[in-house]
N, C-alpha and C positions, 0 to 999 in steps of 0.2 A: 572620475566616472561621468559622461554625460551621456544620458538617457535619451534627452532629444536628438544626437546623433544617432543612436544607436536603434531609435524608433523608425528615424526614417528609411536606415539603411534596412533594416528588416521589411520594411513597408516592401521595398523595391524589389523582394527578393520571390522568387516564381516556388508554388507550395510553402509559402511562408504568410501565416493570421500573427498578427501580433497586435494589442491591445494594452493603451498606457495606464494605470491608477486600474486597477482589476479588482476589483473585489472581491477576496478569496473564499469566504463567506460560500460565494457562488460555486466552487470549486471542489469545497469539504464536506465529507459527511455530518462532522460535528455541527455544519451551516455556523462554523464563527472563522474568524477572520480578517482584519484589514487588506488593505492595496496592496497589489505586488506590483513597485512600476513596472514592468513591462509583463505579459504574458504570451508566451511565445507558443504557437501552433506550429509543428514539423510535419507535414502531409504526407514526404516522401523521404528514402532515405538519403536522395542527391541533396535534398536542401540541408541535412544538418551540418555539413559541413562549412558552408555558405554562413550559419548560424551563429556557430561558434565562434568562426572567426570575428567575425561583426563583435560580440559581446566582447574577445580578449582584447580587441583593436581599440574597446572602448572601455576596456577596464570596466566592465561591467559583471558583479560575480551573477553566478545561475545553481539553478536545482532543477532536479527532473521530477516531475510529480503525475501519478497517475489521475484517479477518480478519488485522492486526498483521503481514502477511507483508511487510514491509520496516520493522518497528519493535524498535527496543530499550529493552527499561521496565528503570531502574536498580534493584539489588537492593534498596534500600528503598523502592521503588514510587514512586508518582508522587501528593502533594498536592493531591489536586482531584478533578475528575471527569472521565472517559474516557467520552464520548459516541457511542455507536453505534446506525445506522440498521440498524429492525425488519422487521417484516412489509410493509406499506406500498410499503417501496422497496424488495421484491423481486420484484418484480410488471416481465413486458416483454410487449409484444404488437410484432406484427410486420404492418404495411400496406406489403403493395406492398415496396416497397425499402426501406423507411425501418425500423427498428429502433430504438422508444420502451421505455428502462428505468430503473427505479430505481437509485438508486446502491449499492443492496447486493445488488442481482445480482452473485452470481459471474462471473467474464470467464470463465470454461471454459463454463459451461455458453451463454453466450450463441455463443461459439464453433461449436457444434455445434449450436444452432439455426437459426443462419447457414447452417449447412452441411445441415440436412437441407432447407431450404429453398430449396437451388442457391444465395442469395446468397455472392458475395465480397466480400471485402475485410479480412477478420478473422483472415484465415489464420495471418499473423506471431504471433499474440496466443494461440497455440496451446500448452499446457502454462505459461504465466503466470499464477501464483498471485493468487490475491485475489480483490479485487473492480472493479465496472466505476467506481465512484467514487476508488478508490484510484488506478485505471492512467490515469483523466484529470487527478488531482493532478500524478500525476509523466509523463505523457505516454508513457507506457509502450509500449515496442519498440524499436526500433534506429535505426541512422542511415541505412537504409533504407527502414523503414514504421513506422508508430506510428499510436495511436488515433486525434491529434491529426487527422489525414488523414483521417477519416473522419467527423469529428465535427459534425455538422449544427448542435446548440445542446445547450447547457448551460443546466441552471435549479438556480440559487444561492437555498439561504434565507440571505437576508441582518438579522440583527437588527435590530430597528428600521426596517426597511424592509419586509420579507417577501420573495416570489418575486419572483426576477429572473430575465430568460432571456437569453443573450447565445446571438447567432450566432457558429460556428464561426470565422469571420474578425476574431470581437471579440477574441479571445482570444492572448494572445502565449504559442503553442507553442515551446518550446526544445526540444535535448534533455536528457532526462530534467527538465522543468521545465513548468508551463505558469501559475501564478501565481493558480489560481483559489481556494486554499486563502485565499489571505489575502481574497478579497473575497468570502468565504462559507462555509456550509454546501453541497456538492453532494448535490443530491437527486435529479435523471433527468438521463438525455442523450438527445439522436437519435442513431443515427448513420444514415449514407448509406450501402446497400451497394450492388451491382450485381448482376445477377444474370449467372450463371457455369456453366462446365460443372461439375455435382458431382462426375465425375472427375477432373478436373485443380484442383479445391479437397483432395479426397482427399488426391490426390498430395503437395501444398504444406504440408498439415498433414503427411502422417507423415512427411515428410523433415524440415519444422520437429521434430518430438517426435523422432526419429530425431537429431538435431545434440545436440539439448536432452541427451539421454541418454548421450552420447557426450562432450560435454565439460562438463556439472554433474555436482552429488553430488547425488543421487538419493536419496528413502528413509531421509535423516538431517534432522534439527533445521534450518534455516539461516532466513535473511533476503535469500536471493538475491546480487545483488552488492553487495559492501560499499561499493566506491569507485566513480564516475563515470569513464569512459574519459577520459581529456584527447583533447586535438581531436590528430587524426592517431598516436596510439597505443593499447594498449590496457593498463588497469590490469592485470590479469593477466599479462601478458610482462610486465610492469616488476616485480612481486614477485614472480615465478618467477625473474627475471634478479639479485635481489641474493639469491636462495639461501633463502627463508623460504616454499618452498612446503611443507608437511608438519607448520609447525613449530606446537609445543603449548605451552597456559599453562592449566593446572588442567583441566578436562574439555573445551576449545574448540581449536578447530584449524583450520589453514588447508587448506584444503583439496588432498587429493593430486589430486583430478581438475579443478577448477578454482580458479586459483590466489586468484581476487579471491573467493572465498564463505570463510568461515570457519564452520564447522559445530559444532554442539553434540552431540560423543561420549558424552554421559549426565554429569549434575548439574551443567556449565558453569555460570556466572556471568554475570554483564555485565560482570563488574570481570573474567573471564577476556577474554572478547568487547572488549573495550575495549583491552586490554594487549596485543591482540595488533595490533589495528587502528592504535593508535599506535607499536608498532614498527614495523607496515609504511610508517606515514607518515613516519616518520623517514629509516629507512632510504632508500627511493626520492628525498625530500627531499635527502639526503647523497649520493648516486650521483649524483643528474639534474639534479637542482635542481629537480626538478618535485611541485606539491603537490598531493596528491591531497585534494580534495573528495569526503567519503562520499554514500552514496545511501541510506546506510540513514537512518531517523529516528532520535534519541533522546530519548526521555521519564524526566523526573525528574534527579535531583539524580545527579551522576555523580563 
């Protein structure tokens, strides 16, 4: 693997920022993190190919990360390069019902474009961090409504192949899951909205931010939910119930308003965020027998 090749030749390369020793830190919502050597900026979608090959040329592994808001980068960062979409893919126009965007559109603001436009169907998706390529990765909502429901097509840069577009029905939605990470790069979506009374969108939004505020932490560091609900429960009752809601390990905490977010109280770690996430899997494991699978990512050596 060398880096300093693989710096310069991205340097060279036209819609291409890349930055060596990053501090990911800068990157996450949890604000923890070490270096990623490289950090790569893709502005257009000519240049990801350009990208790629650079990094396989140089033996250099990558990850695609949006606005980090479900990721954890271990304290000695992460060996390789952390790939993120630029300009380019922030770009959505709106025909008729249908709602065309790049994958680094924020899902808030598409949120409220929906809405100034009478379309529904976005409502659920209301104070959800990130991006609109992050929340089709993990199929982001509840086991109510989620994006997956709304999703017209997806277009995948695929290496060595280029753009793919798969139909909404191509796609195997779970919850919190939909599988498109492993068979690509996500760069736009459709979605399908319906047009609606903009009152009664109103409504659905601020009782959504209204719940949201009421039972998350708000206003602090986090990564949203740590653990996956298992089917017919929810993670949060299950670690409030063996007594580890409040509880602290160096500046990270579980959180006192909801019990499955673990929040960063100022200079937390990963190695805090991590010790607290694996008592809670213990614990609940030794009460229930039941193993909680996280939601959050983790990036780097842990």
């Amino acid at each position: 693997m060398s880096i300093a090749a693989a710096y310069a030749a991205l340097h060279a390369l036209d819609g291409v920022d890349v930055r060596q020793a990053e501090p990911m830190a800068r990157h996450t919502s949890f604000r923890i993190g070490g270096p990623a050597d490289l950090f790569v900026t893709c502005d257009t979608v000519a240049s990801l190919a350009p990208t790629l090959e650079v990094l396989s040329v140089e033996n250099v592994p990558y990850t695609v990360a949006g606005k980090g808001s479900n990721l954890l980068v271990a304290d000695s960062g992460y060996r390789g390069a952390v790939l993120v979409l630029g300009k380019e893919f922030k770009r959505h126009v709106c025909e008729g019902e249908h709602l065309r965007a790049g994958a680094a559109c924020i899902l808030a603001y598409l949120v409220q474009d929906a809405f100034s436009r009478g379309l529904g169907g976005l409502e659920f998706a209301v104070g959800v961090p990130g991006t609109l390529g992050g929340a089709l990765a993990m199929n982001a909502g509840s086991r109510e409504a989620w994006i997956g429901a709304v999703t017209e097509s997806v277009t995948l840069f695929v290496p060595g192949t280029g753009l793919v577009r798969l139909r909404g029905d191509e796609i195997s939605w779970g919850y919190r899951k939909s599988g498109l990470s492993a068979q690509g790069i996500i760069v736009e979506s459709e979605l399908r909205l319906v047009p609606s009374d903009p009152v009664r969108i109103r409504v659905e939004m601020e009782r959504g931010l209204t719940r949201r505020r009421q039972s998350q932490p708000m206003g602090v560091p986090s990564a949203g939910s740590v653990f996956v609900n298992p089917e017919g429960d929810s993670a949060g009752r299950l670690i409030e119930s063996v007594g580890l809601k409040g509880t602290k390990l160096g500046g990270a905490r579980i959180s006192d308003v909801h019990a499955n977010f673990i929040v960063n109280d100022g200079g937390a770690t990963a190695a805090d965020v991590l010790g607290l996430a694996n008592k809670v899997r213990t614990s609940v494991r030794d009460r229930y027998g039941i193993e909680l699978q996280t939601e959050v990512r983790f990036l780097g050596e842990f």
